[in-house]
N, C-alpha and C positions, 0 to 999 in steps of 0.2 A: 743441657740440663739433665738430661736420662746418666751421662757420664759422671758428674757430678754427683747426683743419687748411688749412682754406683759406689762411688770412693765414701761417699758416708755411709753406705751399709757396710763398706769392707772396713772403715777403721772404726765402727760401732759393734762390730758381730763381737769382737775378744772386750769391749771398754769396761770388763769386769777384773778386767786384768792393770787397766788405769787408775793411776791415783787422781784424786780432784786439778791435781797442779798437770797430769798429761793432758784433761780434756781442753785447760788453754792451750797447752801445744798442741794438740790435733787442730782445734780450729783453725788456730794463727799459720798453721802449715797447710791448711787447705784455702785459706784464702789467699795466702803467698802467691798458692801454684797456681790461683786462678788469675788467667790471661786478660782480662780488659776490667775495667769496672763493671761493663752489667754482669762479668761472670763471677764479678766481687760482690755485689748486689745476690747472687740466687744462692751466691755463702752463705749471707747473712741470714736469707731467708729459710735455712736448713738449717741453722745455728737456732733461729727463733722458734721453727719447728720442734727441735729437739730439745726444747726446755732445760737447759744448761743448769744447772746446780749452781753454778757461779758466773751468772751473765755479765754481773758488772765489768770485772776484768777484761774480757773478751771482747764487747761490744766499746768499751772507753780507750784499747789498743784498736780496736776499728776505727773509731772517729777519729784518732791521731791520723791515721793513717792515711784516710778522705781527704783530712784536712792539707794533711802534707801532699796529696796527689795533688789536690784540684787544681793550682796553679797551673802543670805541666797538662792537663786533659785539654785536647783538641775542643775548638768550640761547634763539633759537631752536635748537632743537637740529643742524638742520643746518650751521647757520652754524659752529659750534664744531665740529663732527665735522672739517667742511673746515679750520679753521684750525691742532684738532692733527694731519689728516694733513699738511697743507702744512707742518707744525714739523718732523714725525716723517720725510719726504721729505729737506727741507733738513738735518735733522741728519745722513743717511747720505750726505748728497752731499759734505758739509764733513768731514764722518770720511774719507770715501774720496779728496779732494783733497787731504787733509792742510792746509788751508787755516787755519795758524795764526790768522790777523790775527782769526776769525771766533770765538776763545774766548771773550770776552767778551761777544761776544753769546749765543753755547749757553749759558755760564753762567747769564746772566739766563735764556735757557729756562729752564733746572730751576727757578729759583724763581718763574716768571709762570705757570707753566699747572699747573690741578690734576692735570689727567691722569695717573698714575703712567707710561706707557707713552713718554707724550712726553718724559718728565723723561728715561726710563730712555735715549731715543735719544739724547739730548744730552747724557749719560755718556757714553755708548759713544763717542759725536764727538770729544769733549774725549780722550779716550783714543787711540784710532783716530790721530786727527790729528794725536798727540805734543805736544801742546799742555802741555807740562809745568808751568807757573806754576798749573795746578788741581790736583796734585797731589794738594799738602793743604787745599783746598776735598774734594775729592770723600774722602780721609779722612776727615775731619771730617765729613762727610755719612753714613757707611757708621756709623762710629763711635756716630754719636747714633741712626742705625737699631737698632743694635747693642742700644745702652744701655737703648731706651723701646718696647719691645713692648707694641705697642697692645693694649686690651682687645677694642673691634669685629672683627667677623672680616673686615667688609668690608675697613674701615681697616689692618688685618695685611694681605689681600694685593697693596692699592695698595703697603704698606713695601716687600714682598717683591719685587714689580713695578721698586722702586727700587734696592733693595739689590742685586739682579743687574745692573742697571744701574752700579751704581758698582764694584760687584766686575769688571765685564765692562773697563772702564776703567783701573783699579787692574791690570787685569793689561795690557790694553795698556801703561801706562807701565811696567811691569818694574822699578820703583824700592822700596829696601826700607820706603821713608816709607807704603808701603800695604802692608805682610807686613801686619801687625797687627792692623789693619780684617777685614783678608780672614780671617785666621784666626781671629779670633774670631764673625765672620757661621759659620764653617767648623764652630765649636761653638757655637751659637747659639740662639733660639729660633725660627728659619727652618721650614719645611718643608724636605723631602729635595730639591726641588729646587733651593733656595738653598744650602743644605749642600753638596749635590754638585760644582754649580758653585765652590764657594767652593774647595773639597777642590782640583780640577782647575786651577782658578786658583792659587793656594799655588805648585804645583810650576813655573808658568811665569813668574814674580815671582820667582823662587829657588830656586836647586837645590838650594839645602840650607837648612834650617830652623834650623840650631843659631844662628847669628846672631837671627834672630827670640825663638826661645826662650830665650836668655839675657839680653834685654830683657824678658820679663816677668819672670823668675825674680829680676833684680838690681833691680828696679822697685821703687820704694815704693808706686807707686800701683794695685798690683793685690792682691789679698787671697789668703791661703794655698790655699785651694781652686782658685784659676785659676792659683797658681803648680806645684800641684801635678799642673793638667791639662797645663799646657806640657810639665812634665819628663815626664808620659807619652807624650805625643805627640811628641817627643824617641826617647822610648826605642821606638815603634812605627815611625818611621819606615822607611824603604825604602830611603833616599836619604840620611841621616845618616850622615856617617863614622865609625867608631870613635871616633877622636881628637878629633870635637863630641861623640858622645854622651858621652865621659867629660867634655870641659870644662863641659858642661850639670850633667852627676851632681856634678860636685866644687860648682858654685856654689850650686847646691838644699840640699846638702849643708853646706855655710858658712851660707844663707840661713836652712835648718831650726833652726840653733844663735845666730841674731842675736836674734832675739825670743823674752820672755817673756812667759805668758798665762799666766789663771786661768780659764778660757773652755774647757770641756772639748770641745766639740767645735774649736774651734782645735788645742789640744794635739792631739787628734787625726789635723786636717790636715797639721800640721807633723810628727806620726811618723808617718805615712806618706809623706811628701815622704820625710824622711831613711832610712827602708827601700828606698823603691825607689831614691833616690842611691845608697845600702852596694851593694846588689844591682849596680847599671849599674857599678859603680868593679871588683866584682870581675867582672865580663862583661868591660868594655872596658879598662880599668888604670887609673891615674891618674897624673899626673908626680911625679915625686919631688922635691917641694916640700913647704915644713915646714906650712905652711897647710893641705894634705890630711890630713897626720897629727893634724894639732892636733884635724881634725874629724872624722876618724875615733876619737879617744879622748876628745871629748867624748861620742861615742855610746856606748862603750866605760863609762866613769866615771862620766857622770851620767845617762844611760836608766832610766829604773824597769822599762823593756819588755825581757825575758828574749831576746824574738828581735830585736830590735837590735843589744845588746849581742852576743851569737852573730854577728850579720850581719856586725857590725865586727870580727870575730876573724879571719872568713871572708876579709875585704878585704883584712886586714895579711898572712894567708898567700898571698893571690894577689900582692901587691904585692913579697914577700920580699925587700926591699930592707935596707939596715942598718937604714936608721930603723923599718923595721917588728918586724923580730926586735930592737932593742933597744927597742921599748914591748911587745913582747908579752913579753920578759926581766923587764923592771918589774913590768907585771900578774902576773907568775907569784912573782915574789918577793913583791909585795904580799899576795897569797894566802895564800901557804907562810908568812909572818911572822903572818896573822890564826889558821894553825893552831896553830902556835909558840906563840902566848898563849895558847892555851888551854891545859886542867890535865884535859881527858881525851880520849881515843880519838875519832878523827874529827876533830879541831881544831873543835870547835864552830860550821862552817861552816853559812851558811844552802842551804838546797837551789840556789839560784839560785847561790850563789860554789859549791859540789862541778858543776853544770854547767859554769860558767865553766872553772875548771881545768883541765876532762878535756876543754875543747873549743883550751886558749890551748896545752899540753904538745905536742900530734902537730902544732898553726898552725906552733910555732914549730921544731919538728923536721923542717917542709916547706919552711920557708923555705931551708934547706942550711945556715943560718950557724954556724959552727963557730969564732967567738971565742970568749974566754976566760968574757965574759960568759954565754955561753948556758950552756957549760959549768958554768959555779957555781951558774946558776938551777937548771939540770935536777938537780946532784948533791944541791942543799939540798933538793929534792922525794923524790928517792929512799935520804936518809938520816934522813929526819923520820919517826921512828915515831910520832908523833901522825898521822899521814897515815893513811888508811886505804889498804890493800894493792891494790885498783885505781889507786891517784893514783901510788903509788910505782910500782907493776912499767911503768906508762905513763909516769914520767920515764927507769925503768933502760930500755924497747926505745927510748925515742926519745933518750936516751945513746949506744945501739949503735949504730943507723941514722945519726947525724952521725960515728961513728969515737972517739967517745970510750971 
């Protein structure tokens, strides 16, 4: 090392007499003459020292150069130690010069060395350096991390070693082609410390996540259960607008009502996607589009689940828009016509349509609307003596309370 030091004080005393294009050849002739890799490694390390004017070049013919060695290096164990710090060196020199031209070789980094540590430097580089054509290389890397959680525990934390590596990257680019990766590392089977980072990452990639989560939510390729974690994550967020978490809720809420299953724990997934949607539409609103209604009264009409159907009453009174007071008009006439058929006391209602009623009368007496329609609903509830005397005295005060 003290030799080494030598020959770079001696071809640095005159380097006022080099042009910027000598000082690559000085380096590249002093790493030449150095005998082993670790004596190519304490190059580098004088290179890094002497803050190069034009690191890119220099360190981007260095990692060709690793790269073309490593094959032929002895698998003595210092040999390799030297080759991935000399990798892991060159990756933060080419990250911090921004040294595009040099992508293609980091890339091959990650896939020539086993090392998780060197892979994860030459993520960070390809990131760092804006180097955007890896992109979706390094998605596609985080992605199949994602996907094949190792069994070995050693082998899990080489992934992990990596997976922060490509999240570390994925957020240098700031492109939404890695929200996805990242966010699913983010709920993943990682340790907290990949989670964290992933979490931290997310918000520098994207200020806001409704864009993200309504590509899992409209996706075919992702299953109910991780559609249903999006739309949570959605509705936790910090940093979601109103107006995303409702566009989130309404499309969850469409999505909940496109598929049929026989698969009870599906069904399952799928009503509680569409509970927490009803929930988030009356938190946040939703536009007054006929699409919203339609799926708010498939929840409404075909639910076997009692608090669903409640949920959906609860929506149409937050929403009180016409379209809503005139479906919550319908369901009250539909109701009061099932009493009507009947031939004794109480309208032979089942427990589930006597809660409906007494929950759709005060929805629709909230909403203000005072057409003619509501008006007829509410009188044909309060002069049906087949009604039992709570349903009717709750059509006559919510008669009063609209001014009828």
């Amino acid at each position: 090392m003290k030799r080494l030091s030598l020959l770079v004080f001696v071809f640095f005393a005159g380097m006022a007499l080099f042009a910027q294009s000598d000082e690559f050849k000085v380096w590249t002739h002093l790493y030449n003459e150095a005998e082993s890799i670790t004596n190519r490694l304490g190059v580098l390390n004088e290179a890094k020292a002497n803050n190069l004017s034009e690191p890119g070049e220099f360190f981007a013919w260095a990692l060709d150069r690793v790269l073309a060695e490593r094959p032929r290096l002895t698998r003595r164990a210092t040999d390799m130690d030297a080759a991935n710090a000399c990798t892991r060196l060159i990756s933060k020199e080419l990250g911090d010069a921004k040294y595009a031209a040099a992508g293609p070789s980091l890339w091959r980094a990650v896939g020539a060395f086993s090392d998780s540590l060197v892979k994860a430097d030459a993520l960070v580089a390809l990131g760092r350096g804006g180097m955007t054509t890896y992109i979706p290389h390094v998605a596609r890397l985080l992605t199949t991390l994602n996907e094949d959680p190792p069994q070995d525990r050693g082998k899990q934390l080489e992934n992990e070693n990596v997976a922060v590596g490509a999240i570390l990257s994925l957020e240098q680019f700031k492109d939404m082609e890695g929200y996805l990766p990242v966010y699913f590392a983010s709920t993943g089977w990682y340790n907290a410390r990949v989670k964290n980072q992933a979490r931290a990452s997310l918000a520098v990639i994207a200020d806001d996540p409704t864009e993200g989560m309504l590509k899992v939510i409209r996706s075919p390729g992702y299953n109910y259960a991780i559609k249903l974690q999006a739309l949570q994550s959605e509705q936790d967020s910090q940093v979601a607008s109103e107006e995303g978490k409702s566009s989130v809720a309404v499309a969850a809420l469409e999505e909940g009502w496109k598929e049929v299953t026989e698969v009870s724990r599906y069904q399952t997934e799928l009503a509680s996607m569409r509970k927490l949607a009803i929930n988030m539409i009356s938190s946040y609103g939703a536009p007054d589009e006929p699409g919203v209604y339609a799926a708010l009264g498939q929840s409404f009409n075909e639910s076997t689940d009692l608090t669903e159907r409640l949920d959906a009453i609860a929506a149409f009174k937050v929403l009180s828009t016409e379209s809503a007071a005139r479906f919550l008009t319908s369901s009250i006439r539909a109701i009061n016509e099932t009493i009507l058929d009947s031939n004794r006391e109480g309208g032979g209602l089942t427990a589930m349509d006597r809660q409906l009623i007494l929950a759709l009368i005060p929805a629709l007496g909230a909403t203000g609307n005072k057409s003619n329609e509501t008006r007829l609903a509410l009188q044909a509830v309060a002069n049906n003596t087949l009604a039992t005397d709570p349903i009717r005295e709750l059509a006559r005060t919510n008669l009063r309370s609209l001014g009828f």
